[in-house]
C-alpha positions in Angstrom: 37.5 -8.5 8.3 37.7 -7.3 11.6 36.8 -9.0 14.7 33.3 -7.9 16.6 33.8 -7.9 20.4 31.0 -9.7 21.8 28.4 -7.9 23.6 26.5 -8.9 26.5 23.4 -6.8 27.0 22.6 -5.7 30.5 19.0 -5.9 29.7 17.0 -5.6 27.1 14.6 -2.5 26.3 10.9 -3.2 25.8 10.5 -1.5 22.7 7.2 0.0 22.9 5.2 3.6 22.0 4.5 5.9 25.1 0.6 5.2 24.6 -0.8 7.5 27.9 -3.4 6.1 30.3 -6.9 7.2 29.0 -6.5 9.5 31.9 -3.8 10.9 30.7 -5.7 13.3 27.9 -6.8 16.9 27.3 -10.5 17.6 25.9 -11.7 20.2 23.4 -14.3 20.6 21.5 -14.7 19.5 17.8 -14.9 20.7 15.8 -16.1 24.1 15.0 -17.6 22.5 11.6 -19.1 19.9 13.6 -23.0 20.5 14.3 -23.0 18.0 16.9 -20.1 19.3 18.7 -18.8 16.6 19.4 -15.8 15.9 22.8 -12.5 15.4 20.8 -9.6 13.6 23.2 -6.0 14.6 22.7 -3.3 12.6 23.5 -0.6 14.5 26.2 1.8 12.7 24.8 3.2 11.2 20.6 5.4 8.8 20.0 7.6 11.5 19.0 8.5 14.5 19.4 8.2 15.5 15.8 4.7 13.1 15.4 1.4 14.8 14.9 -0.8 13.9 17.8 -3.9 12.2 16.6 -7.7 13.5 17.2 -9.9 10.9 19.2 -13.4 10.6 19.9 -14.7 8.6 22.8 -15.3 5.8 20.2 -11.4 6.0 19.0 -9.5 8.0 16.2 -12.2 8.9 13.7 -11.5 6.9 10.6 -11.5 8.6 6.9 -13.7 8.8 4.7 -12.3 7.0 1.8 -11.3 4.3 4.4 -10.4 1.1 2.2 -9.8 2.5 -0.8 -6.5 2.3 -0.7 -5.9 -1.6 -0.1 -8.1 -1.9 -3.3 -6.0 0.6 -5.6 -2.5 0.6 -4.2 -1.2 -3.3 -4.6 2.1 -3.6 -3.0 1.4 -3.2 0.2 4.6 -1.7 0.8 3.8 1.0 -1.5 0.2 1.6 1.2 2.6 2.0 4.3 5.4 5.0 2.4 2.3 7.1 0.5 0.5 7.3 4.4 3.9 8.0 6.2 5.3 10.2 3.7 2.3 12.4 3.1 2.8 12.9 6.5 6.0 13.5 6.3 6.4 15.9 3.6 3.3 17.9 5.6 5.4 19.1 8.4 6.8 21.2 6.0 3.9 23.4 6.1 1.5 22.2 8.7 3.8 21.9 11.4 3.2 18.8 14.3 3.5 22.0 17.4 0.6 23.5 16.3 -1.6 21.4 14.1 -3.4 18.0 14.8 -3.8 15.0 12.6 -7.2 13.4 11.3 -7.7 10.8 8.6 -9.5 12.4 5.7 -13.0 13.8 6.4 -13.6 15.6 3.1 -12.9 13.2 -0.2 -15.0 9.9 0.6 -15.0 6.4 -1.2 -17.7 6.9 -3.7 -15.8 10.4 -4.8 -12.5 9.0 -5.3 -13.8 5.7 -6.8 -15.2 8.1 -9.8 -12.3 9.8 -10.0 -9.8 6.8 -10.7 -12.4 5.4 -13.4 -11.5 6.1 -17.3 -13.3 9.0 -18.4 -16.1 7.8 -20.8 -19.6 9.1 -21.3 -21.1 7.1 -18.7 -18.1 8.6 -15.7 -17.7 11.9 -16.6 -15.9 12.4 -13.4 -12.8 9.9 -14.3 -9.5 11.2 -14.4 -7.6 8.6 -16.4 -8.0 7.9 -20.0 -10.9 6.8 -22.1 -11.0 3.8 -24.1 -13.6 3.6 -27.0 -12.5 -0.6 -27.2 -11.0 -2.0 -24.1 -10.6 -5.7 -26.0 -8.2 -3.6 -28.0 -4.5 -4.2 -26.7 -3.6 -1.2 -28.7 -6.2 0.9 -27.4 -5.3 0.2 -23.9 -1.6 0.1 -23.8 -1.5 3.6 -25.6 -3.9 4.8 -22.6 -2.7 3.5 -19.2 -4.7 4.2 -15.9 -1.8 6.5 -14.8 -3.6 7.2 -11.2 -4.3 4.6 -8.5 -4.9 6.1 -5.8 -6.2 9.8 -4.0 -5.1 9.8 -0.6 -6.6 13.0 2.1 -5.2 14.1 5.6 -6.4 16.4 7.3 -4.4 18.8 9.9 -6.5 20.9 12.4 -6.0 23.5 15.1 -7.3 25.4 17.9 -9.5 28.5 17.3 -9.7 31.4 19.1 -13.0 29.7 20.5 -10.5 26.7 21.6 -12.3 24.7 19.4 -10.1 22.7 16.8 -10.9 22.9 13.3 -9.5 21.6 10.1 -6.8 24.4 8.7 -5.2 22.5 6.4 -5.7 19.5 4.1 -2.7 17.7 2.6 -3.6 15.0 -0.9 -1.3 12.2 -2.3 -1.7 11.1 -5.7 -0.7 7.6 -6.4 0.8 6.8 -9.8 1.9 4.4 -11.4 5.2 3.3 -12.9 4.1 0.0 -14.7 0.5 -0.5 -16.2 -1.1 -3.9 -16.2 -4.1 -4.7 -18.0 -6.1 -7.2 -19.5 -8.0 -7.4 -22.9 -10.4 -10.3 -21.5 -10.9 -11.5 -18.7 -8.8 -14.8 -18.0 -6.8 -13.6 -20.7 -3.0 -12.8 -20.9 -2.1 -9.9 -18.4 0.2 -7.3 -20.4 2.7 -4.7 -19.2 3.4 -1.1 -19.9 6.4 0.7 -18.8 5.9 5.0 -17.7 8.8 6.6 -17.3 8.8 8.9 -14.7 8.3 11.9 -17.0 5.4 10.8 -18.4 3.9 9.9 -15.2 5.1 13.6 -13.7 3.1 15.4 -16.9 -0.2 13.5 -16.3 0.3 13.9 -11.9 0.4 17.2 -12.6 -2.5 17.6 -14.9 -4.4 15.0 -12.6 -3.8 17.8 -9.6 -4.7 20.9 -11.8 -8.1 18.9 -12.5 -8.7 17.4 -8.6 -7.6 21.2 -7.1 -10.3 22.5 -9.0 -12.8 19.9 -7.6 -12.3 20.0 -4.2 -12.3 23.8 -4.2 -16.5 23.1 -4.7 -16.6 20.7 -1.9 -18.5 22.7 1.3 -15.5 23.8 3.4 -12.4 23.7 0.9 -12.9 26.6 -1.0 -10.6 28.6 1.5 -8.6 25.8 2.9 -4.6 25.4 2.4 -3.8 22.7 0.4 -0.6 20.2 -0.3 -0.4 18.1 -2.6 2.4 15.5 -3.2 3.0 12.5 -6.3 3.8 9.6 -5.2 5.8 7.2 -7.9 4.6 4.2 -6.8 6.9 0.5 -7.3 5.7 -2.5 -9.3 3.6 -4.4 -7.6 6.2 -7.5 -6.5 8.9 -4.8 -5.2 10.3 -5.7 -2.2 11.2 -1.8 -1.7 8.3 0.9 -1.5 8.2 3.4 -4.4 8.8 7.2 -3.2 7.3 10.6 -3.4 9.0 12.8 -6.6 7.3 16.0 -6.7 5.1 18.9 -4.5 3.2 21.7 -4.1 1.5 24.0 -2.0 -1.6 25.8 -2.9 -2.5 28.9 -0.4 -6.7 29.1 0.6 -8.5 30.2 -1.6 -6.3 29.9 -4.6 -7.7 28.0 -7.9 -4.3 27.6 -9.4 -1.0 25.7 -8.5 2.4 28.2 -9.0 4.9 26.0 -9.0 6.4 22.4 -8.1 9.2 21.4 -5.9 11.1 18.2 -6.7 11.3 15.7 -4.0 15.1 14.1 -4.1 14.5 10.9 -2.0 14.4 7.3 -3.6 14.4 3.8 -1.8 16.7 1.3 -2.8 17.1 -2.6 -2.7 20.4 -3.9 -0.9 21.4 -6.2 -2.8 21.1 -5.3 -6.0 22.7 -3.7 -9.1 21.2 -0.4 -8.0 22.7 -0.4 -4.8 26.3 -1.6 -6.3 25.8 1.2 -9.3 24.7 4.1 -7.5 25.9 3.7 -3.6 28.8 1.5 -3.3 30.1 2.6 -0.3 26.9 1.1 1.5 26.7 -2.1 -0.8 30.4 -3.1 0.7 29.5 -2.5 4.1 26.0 -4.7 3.6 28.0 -7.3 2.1 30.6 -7.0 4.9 27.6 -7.1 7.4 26.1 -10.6 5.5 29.6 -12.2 5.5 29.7 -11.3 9.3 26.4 -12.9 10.3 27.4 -15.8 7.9 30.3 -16.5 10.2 28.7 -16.8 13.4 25.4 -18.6 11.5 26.1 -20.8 8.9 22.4 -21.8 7.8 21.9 -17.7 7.2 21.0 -17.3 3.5 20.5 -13.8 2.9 18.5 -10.7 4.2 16.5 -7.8 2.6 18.1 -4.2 3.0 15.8 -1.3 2.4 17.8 2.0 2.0 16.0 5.5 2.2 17.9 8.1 0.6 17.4 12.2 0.8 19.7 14.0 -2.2 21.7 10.8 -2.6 22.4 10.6 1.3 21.4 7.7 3.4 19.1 8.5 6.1 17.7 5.3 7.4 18.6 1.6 6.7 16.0 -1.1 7.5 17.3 -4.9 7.6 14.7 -8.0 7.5 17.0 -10.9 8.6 15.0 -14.4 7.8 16.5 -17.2 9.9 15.8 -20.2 11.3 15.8 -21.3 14.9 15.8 -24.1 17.0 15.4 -22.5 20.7 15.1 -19.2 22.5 19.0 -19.2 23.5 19.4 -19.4 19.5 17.4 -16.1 19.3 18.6 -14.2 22.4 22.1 -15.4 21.4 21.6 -14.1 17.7 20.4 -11.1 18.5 23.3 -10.3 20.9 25.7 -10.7 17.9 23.1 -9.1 15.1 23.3 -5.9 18.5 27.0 -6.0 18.3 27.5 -5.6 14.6 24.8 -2.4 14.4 27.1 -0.8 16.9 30.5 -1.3 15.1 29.7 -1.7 12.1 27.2 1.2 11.0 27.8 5.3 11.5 25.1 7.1 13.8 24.0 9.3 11.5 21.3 7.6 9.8 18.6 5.4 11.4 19.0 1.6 11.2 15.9 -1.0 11.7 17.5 -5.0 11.9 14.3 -6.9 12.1 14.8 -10.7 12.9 12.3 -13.3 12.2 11.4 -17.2 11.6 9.3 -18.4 9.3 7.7 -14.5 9.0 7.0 -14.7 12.4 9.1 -11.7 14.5 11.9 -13.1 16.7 13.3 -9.7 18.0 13.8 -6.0 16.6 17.1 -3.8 17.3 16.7 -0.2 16.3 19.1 2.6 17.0 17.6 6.5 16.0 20.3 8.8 14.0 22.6 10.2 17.0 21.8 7.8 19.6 24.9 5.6 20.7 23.4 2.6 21.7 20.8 0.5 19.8 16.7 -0.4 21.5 16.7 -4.1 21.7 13.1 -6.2 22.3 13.1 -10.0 21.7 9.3 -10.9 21.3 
């Protein structure tokens, strides 16, 4: 085991987003769709340089129209947080952040996809997942599992020649699921279904087939570029989100989807037999990193490592360190060491996240971005 120097930090770096002043914003018009032409405010400035910046009204960033859906459909809430912020992150690949503008959903709203995630039956034509003749019949239900959860719409728009932003491009995530869970009565026995990712992949795609060809009769998509992206999602106690696995993209105007693109990224639990199994080079340096903070902190107990992978390669690493503390010198003092063993022990070429906390309440964060040197330190 090797020794860690100790490291005093000169100060530590109020980790915060570089919100602007309200003054500090550019005004168009919106939206050229918009009868009441309505001012839309701009942000100068994004988090980051590869963000979208967000559309604002005087009243805040306009919310979506299926607002809340989500919460209700999608129940680890872990599994809410990577189908938001990886729809947006697979949509750079064709609405890029330079030129386009993000807006929640203004096209799909909560009644629509409600009556889309109902079984079909005679009575909701518009469901997309299976009918049941006899849902007291365990058979009946287990052979037809509510594969989709949740329909999820963002929308990316740009300047006209007018200087007026309008939408140009709408990108959908489907949620699906990779265990089924249903009842035959209610209070009864709650029963699980395993889908293997195939399955799951056959019916996303059919599911997208049937939902392209209704949004292209909704006022405004029939010539609009389209994504869309299935999201596997975790069960519903995972402490690890589930991940994206396949997408398309659908020119304006088109009524038919060409072809689909396999998404290689998968998150992964540290510890755990998938971690040891499949990337075994990072469960020894996790386990090294435990046995270090064990040394210095005796009461430690364990810690939750969420690994994101791209083709099998680590790209970010985030670390939720439970501990208990009896002063602020315990925490500043911990977090010194915790700073220490990011910078020796873990390569640059991946992001890593070490949150600290006490009873679920955040102590401090350390975060060091892929090529950066030196880690961002903020004790709360």
């Amino acid at each position: 085991m090797r020794k860690i120097h100790a490291i005093w930090l000169v100060s530590l770096l109020l980790l915060s987003a570089c919100i602007p002043a309200y003054d500090n914003h550019e005004e168009i018009v919106q939206d050229a769709n918009d009868t009441d032409q309505q001012t839309a405010i701009v942000p100068r400035y994004n988090i980051a340089e590869d963000d979208y910046k967000m559309i604002l009204t005087e009243d805040g960033p306009k919310v979506g129209k299926a607002r809340g859906v989500i919460t209700r459909q999608v129940f680890n809430r872990l599994d809410i947080g990577e189908l938001e912020t990886g729809l947006l992150r697979h949509s750079k690949e064709y609405f890029d952040p330079d030129d386009y503008y993000f807006q929640a959903g203004q096209f799909l709203n909560s009644d629509l996809v409600y009556s889309w995630l109902e079984r079909k039956s005679k009575d909701t034509e518009e469901g997309l997942n299976p009918e049941v003749k006899d849902e007291s019949s365990e058979d009946e239900l287990r052979d037809n599992p509510k594969f989709l959860s949740h329909v999820l719409e963002q929308n990316f728009l740009r300047k006209n020649k007018e200087g007026a932003v309008e939408v140009a491009g709408v990108s959908l995530g489907l949620a699906l699921k990779s265990t089924y869970q249903f009842q035959t009565e209610i209070g009864g026995p709650t029963y699980y279904e395993d889908i293997s990712e195939e399955e799951m992949l056959q019916k996303g795609k059919q599911y997208a087939d049937q939902i392209l060809q209704r949004v292209r009769q909704i006022d405004g998509m029939q010539d609009m570029p389209i994504m869309i992206a299935l999201y596997r999602e975790e069960d519903s106690g995972s402490m690890v989100p589930g991940n994206f696995v396949s997408q398309t993209y659908v020119k304006g105007g088109s009524m038919s989807i060409k072809e689909w693109k396999d998404i290689p990224e998968k998150h992964v639990l540290f510890p755990s037999s998938e971690a040891r199994n499949d990337h075994f080079e990072d469960y020894k340096l996790m386990e090294e990193f435990r046995n270090e903070i064990t040394s210095y902190f005796p009461d430690f107990t364990g810690f939750i490592g969420d690994g994101f992978y791209v083709e099998d390669q680590l790209r970010s690493i985030k670390i939720d360190i439970p501990i208990q503390f009896n002063s602020e010198t315990e925490v500043i003092g911990f977090t010194q060491y915790v700073y220490g063993l990011v910078v020796e022990m873990f390569d640059n070429y991946y992001n890593v996240e070490v949150n600290i906390m006490s009873d679920k309440t955040p102590e401090s964060v350390i975060i060091r971005k892929a090529g950066d040197e030196e880690p961002t330190v903020h004790v709360y």
